[in-house]
C-alpha positions as CSV (number, residue, x, y, z in Angstrom):
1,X,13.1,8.2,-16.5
2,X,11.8,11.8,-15.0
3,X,9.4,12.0,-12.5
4,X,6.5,12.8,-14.8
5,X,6.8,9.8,-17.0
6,X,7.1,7.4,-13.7
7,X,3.5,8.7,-12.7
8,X,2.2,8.7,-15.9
9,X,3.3,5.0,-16.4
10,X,1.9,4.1,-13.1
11,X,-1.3,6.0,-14.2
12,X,-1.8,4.3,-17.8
13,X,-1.2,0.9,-16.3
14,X,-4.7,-0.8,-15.4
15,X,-3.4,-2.8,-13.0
16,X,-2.6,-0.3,-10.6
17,X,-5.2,1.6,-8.7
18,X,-3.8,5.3,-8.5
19,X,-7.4,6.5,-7.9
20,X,-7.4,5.2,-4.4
21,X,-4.9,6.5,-1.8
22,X,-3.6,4.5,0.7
23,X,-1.9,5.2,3.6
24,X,-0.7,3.1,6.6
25,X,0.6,4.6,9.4
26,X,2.4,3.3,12.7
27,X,2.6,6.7,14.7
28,X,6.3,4.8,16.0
29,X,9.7,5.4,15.3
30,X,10.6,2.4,13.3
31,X,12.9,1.3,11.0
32,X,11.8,1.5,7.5
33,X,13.0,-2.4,7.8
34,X,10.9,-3.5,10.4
35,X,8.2,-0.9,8.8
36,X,9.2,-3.3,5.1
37,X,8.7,-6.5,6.9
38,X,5.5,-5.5,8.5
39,X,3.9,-4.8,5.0
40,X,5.4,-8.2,3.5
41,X,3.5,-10.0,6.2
42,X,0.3,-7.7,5.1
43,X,0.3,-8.6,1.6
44,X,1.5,-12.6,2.1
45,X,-1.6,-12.6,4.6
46,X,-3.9,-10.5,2.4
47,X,-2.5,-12.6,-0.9
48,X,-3.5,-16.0,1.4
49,X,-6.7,-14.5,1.6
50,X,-8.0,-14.1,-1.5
51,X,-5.4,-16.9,-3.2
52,X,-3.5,-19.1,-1.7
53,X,-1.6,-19.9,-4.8
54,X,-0.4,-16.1,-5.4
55,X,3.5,-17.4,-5.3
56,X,3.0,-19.5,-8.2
57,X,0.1,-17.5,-10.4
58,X,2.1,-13.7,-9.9
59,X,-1.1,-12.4,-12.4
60,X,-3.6,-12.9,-9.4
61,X,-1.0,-11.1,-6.5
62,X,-1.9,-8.1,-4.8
63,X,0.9,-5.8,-5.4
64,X,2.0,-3.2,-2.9
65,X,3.9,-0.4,-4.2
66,X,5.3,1.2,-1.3
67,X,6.9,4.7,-0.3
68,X,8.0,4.6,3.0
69,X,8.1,8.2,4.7
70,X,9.4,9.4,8.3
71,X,7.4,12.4,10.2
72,X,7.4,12.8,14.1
73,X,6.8,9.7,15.7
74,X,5.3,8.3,12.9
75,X,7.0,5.8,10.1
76,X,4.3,5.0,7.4
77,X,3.9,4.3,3.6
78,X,1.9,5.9,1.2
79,X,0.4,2.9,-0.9
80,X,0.1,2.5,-4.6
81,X,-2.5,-1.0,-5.2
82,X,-1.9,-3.3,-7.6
83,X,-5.5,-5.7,-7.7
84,X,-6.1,-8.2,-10.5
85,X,-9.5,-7.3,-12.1
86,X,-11.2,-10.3,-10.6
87,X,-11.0,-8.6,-7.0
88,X,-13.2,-5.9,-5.9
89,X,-11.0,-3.0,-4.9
90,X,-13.3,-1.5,-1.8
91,X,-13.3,-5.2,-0.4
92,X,-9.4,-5.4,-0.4
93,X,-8.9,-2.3,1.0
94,X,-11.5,-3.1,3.8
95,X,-9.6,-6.5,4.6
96,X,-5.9,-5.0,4.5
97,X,-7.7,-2.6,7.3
98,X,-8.9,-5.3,9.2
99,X,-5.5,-7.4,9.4
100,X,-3.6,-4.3,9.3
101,X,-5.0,-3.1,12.7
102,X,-3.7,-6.7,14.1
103,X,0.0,-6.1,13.9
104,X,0.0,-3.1,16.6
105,X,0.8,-5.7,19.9
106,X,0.2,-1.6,21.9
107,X,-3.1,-2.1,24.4
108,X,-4.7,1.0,22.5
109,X,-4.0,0.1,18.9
110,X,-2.4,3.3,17.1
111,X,-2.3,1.9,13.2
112,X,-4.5,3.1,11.0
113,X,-4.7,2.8,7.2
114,X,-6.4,5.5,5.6
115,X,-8.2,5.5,2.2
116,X,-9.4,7.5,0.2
117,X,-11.9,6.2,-2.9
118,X,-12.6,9.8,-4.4
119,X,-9.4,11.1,-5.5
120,X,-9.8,14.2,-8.0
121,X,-6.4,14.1,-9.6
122,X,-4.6,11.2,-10.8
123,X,-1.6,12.7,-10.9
124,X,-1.1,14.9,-8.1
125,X,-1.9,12.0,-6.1
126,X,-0.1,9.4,-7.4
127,X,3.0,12.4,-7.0
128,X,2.4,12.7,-3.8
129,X,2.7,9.2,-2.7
130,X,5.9,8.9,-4.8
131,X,7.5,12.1,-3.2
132,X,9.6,9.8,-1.0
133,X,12.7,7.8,-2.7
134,X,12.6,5.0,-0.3
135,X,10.7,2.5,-2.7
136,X,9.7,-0.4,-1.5
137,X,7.6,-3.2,-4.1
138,X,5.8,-5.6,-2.4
């Protein structure tokens, strides 16, 4: 499959929230691994969260479709979201935040994860977070 047709796939499924951009952020230079294992423990704590029986019932998981990208002194991920339609979107973006913030162990805490709920294009955005080959579903 081109390029194209793996955005627009992403874009016609429901399931997947390409209007909201997420990006989280270390500002370290760490291994996409250790950057991977971080975001498991996000989602298996965010999936805990909102339902604790997310192993077995895959329909109610929050999905994380991760594209991990390197920049100077910073490892992060742009974010594609995957919420079931039973979970508000602005309240799982605000809680990934929240636990998020708790995996820097630095005194001043550097992570961020930005959001943004008023993407104008679909596309270029969903692009954009896909720009990076190093996919990583979660």
């Amino acid at each position: 499959m081109s390029n194209t047709q793996i955005t627009n796939a992403f874009i016609d499924d429901t399931r997947i929230k390409t209007n909201v951009q997420i990006i989280a952020s270390t500002y370290m230079n760490i291994s996409f691994n250790k950057l991977t294992k971080m975001l498991f423990s996000l989602s298996k704590r965010i999936n805990d969260k909102y339902f604790r029986y997310h192993s077995k019932y895959s329909e109610k998981k929050i999905g994380l479709h991760c594209y991990h990208e390197r920049v100077k002194n910073n490892a992060h991920s742009n974010i594609l979201l995957q919420v079931p339609p039973e979970y508000d979107v602005l309240n799982v973006v605000s809680d990934m935040e929240k636990l998020w913030l708790k995996f820097d162990t630095r005194k001043k805490t550097r992570f961020e994860l930005y959001q943004d709920f008023d993407v104008r294009n679909q596309f270029k955005c969903t692009s954009y977070a896909r720009k990076e080959k190093y996919y990583v579903p979660i």
